[in-house]
C-alpha positions as CSV (number, residue, x, y, z in Angstrom):
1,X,-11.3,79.8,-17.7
2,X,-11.9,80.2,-21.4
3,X,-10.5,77.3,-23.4
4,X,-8.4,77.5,-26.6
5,X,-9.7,75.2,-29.7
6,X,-6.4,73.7,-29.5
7,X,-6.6,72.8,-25.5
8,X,-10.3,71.7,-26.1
9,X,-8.7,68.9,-28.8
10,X,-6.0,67.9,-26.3
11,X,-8.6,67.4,-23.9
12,X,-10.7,65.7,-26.4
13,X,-8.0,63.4,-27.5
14,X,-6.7,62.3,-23.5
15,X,-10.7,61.4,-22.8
16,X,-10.7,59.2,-26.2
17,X,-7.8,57.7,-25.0
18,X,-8.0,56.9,-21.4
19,X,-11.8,55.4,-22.4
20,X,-9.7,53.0,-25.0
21,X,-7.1,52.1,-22.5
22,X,-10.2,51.3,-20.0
23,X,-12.2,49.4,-22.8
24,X,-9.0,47.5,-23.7
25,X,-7.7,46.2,-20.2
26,X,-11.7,45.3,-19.5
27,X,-11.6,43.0,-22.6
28,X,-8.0,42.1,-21.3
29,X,-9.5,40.9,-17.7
30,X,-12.6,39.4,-19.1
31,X,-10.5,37.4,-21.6
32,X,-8.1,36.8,-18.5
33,X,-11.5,35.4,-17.2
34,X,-12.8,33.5,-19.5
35,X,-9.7,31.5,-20.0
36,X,-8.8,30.7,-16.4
37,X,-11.7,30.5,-14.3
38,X,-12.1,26.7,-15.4
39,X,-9.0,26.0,-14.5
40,X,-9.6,27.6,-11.0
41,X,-12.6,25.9,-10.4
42,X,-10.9,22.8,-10.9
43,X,-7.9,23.3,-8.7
44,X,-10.9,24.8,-6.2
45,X,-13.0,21.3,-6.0
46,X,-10.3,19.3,-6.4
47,X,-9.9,20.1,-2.7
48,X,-13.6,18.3,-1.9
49,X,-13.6,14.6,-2.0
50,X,-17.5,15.5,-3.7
51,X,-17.9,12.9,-6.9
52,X,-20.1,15.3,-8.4
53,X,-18.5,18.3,-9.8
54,X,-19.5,22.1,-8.1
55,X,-20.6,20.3,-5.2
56,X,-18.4,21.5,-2.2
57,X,-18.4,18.7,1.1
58,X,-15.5,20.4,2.6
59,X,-11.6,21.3,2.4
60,X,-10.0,18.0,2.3
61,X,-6.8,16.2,0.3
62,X,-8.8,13.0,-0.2
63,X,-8.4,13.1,-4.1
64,X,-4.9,13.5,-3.8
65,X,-4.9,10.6,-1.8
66,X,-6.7,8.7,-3.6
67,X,-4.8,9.4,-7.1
68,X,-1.3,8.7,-5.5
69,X,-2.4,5.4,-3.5
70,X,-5.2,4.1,-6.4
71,X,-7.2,3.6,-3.1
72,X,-10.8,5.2,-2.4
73,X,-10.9,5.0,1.1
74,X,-14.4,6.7,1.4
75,X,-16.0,4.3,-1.0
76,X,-13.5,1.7,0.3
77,X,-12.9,0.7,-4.0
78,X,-10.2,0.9,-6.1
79,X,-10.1,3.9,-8.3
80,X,-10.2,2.6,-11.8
81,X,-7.1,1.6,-12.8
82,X,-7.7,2.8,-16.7
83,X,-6.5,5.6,-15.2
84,X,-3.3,5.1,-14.2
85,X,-2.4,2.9,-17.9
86,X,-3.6,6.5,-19.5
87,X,-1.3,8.6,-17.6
88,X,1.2,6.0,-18.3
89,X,0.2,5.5,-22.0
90,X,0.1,9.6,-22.4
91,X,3.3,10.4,-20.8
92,X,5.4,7.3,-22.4
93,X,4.2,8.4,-26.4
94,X,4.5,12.8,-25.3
95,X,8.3,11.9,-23.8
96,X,9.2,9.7,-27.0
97,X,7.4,11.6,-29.7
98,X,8.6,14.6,-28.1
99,X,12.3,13.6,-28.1
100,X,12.3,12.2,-31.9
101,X,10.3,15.4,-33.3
102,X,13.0,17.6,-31.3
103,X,15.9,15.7,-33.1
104,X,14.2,15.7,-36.7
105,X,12.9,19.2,-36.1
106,X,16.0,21.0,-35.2
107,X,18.0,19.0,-38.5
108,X,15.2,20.1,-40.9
109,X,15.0,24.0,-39.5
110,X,19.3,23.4,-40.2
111,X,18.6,22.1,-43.4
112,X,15.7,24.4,-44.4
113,X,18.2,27.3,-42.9
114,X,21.0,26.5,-45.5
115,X,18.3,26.2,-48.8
116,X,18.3,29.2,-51.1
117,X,16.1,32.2,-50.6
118,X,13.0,30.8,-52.7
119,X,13.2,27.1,-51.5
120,X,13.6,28.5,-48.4
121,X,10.4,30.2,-48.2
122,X,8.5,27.1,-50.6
123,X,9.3,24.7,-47.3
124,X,8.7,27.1,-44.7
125,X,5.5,27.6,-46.1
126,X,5.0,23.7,-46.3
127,X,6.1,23.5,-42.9
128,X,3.5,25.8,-41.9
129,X,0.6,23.6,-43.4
130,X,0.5,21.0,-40.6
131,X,0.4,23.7,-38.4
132,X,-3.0,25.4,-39.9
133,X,-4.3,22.5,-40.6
134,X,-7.7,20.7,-38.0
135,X,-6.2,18.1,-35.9
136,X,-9.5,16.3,-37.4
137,X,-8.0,16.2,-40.6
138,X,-4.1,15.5,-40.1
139,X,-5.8,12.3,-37.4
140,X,-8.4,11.5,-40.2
141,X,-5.2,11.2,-42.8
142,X,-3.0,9.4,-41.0
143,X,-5.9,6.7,-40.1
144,X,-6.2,6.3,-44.2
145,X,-2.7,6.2,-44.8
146,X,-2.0,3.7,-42.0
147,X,-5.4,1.8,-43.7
148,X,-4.0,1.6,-47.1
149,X,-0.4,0.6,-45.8
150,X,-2.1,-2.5,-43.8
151,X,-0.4,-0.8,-40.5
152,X,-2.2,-2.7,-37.5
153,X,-2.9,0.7,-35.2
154,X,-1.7,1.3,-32.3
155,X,1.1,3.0,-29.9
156,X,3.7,2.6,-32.2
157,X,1.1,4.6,-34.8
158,X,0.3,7.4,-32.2
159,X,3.8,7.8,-31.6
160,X,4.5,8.3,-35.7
161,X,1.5,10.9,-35.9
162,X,2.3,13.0,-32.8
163,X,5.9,12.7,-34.3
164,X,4.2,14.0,-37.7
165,X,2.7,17.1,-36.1
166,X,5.3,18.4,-33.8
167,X,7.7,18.6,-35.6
168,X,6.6,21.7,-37.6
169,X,6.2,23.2,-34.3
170,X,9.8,22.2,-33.2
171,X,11.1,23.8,-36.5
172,X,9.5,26.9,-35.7
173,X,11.2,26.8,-32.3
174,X,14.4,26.4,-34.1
175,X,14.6,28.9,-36.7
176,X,15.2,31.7,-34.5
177,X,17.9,30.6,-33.0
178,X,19.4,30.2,-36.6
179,X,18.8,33.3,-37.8
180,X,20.5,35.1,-34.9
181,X,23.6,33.2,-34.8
182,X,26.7,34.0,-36.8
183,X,26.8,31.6,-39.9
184,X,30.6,32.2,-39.8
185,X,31.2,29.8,-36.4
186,X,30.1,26.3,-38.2
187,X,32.6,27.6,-41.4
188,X,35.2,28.6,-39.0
189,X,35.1,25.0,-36.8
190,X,35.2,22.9,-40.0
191,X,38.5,25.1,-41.3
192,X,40.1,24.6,-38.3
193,X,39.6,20.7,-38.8
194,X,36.2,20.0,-37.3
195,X,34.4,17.3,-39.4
196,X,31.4,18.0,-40.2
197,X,29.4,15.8,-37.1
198,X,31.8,17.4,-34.4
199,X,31.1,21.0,-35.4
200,X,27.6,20.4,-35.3
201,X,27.6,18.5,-31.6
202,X,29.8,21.5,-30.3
203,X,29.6,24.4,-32.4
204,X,25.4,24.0,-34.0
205,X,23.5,22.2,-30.8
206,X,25.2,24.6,-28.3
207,X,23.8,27.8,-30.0
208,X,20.5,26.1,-30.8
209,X,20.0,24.5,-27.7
210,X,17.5,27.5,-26.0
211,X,15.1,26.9,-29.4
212,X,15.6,22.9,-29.1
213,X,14.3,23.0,-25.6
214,X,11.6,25.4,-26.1
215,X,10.5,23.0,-29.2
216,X,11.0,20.1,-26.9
217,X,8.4,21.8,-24.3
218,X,6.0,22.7,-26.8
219,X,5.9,19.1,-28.3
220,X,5.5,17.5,-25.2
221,X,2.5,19.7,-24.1
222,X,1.1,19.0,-27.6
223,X,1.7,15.7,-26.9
224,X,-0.1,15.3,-23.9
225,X,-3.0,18.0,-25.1
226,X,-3.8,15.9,-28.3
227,X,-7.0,13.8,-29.2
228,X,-7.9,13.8,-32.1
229,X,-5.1,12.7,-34.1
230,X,-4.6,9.7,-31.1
231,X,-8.3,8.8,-31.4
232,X,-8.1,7.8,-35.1
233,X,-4.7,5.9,-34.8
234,X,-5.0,4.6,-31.7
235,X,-6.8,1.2,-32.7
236,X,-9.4,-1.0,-30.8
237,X,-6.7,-2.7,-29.1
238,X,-7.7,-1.0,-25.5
239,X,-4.6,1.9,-25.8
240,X,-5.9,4.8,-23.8
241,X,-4.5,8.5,-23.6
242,X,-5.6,10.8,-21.1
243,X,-7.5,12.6,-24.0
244,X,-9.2,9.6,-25.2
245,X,-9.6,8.2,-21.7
246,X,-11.7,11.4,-20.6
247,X,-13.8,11.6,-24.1
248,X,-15.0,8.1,-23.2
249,X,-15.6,8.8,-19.3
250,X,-17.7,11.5,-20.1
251,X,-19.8,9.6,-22.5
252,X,-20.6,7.7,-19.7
253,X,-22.1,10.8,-18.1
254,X,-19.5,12.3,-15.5
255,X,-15.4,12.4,-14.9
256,X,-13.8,10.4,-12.8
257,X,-13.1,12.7,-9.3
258,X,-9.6,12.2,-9.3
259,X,-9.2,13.5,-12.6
260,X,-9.4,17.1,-11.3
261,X,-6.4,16.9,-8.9
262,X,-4.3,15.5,-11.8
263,X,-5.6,18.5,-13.9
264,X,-4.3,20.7,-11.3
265,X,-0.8,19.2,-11.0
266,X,-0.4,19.1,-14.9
267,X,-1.2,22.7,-14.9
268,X,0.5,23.8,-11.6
269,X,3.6,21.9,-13.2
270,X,3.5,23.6,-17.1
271,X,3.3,26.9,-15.3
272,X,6.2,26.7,-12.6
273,X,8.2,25.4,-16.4
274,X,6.9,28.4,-17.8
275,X,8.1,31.2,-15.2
276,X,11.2,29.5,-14.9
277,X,12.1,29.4,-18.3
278,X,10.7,33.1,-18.9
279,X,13.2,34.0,-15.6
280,X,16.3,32.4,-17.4
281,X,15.3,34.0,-20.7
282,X,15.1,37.5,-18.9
283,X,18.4,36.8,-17.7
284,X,20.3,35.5,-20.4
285,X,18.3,39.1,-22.5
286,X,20.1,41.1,-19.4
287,X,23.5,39.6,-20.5
């Protein structure tokens, strides 16, 4: 069968592209790969009650045990109960600088919402400096600022930074939400007698509330994620994070076993959030 030029280009062209769709979902996989196979591995051997990490003794829940009682009962010791103040330290300043960031987040993306066109775009670019910026440098800052003000470090400090660098991230939640609703329904509430605090409680929050979550989830996980704006504001006065708690386990040349098990809860728990929130969102899209 003889070929047209123009059939031999169509063919041409489908080979060129089914060799860049194969190319692209192999760099998809591997990068698939790369991200999550740590994570697997962890969840994997944190089902082996092995201290030393890669070494498999055998499918058992003895970690889990161990992290929920604080009891080693193989090495009949106490697991270290740094621990347990570092889960409580990281959870207590993510909750608190997550709620406060979500509040002054969600007012400033109103505020910002309401400027005119150039100041508008002047603070969303200011906004969006925190957010480029090295956690190195905004933790190195805050440390100098806290210096000079003759701030003694410590939760109260973390709190303020992790405060200081979510909330860009929670205005960025926000400002969708504000540009899709009708500016009309605050105007409308407030003519019909609304002061200004009531039609924001049930006219503003209502419509935002989607973004204010989503900022609130994000914050949180930043929260919990951080170290090194907690390491330079956390003081010498024995405050531990998670973050700051593994940095100096490892220096002393391995991670605690129980640590993996927790890793795998944390993660087993953001992604269940995750696919529930994408389930509502697809949802909500439908209606």
């Amino acid at each position: 069968m003889i070929l047209t030029p123009a059939q031999i280009e169509a063919r041409r062209r489908a080979r060129a592209l089914r060799t860049k769709q194969i190319a692209g979902n192999a760099y998809l996989w591997l990068l698939l790969v790369v991200l999550y196979a740590p994570i697997l591995l962890i969840i994997i051997f944190s089902f082996t009650k092995s201290k030393v990490f890669g070494n498999w003794t055998g499918f058992t829940f003895q970690l889990y045990q161990n992290l929920f009682t604080g009891y080693d009962y193989n090495a009949q010791v106490r697991v270290d109960p740094n621990l347990y103040r570092a889960i409580a330290f990281t959870f207590v300043i993510a909750f608190v600088a997550a709620l406060i960031a979500t509040i002054l987040g969600t007012l400033a993306a109103i505020g910002i919402f309401n400027m005119r066109s150039r100041s508008r775009k002047v603070i969303t670019f200011l906004n969006s400096v925190p957010m480029i910026n090295p956690d190195i440098l905004t933790g190195i800052s805050l440390f100098l600022l806290f210096v000079f003000l003759g701030i003694s470090r410590g939760m109260t400090t973390v709190i303020i930074a992790h405060v200081v660098f979510c909330t860009p991230y929670v205005v960025l939640s926000v400002m969708p939400r504000l540009t899709k609703m009708n500016p009309n329904i605050y105007e409308a509430a407030l003519d019909l007698g609304a002061t200004p605090f009531q039609a924001l409680r049930k006219v503003l929050l209502p419509e935002l509330r989607p973004g204010m979550v989503s900022g609130f989830i994000l914050a949180l996980t930043l929260s919990i994620d951080d170290f090194g704006v907690t390491f330079f504001t956390k003081g010498s006065g024995g405050l531990e994070t998670l973050s700051t708690f593994i940095y100096a386990d490892a220096r002393k040349g391995g991670l605690t076993p129980e640590l993996r098990p927790l890793f795998s809860l944390i993660f087993l728990t953001i992604l269940i959030l995750l696919v529930v929130m994408n389930i509502r969102a697809a949802k909500q899209a439908k209606k």
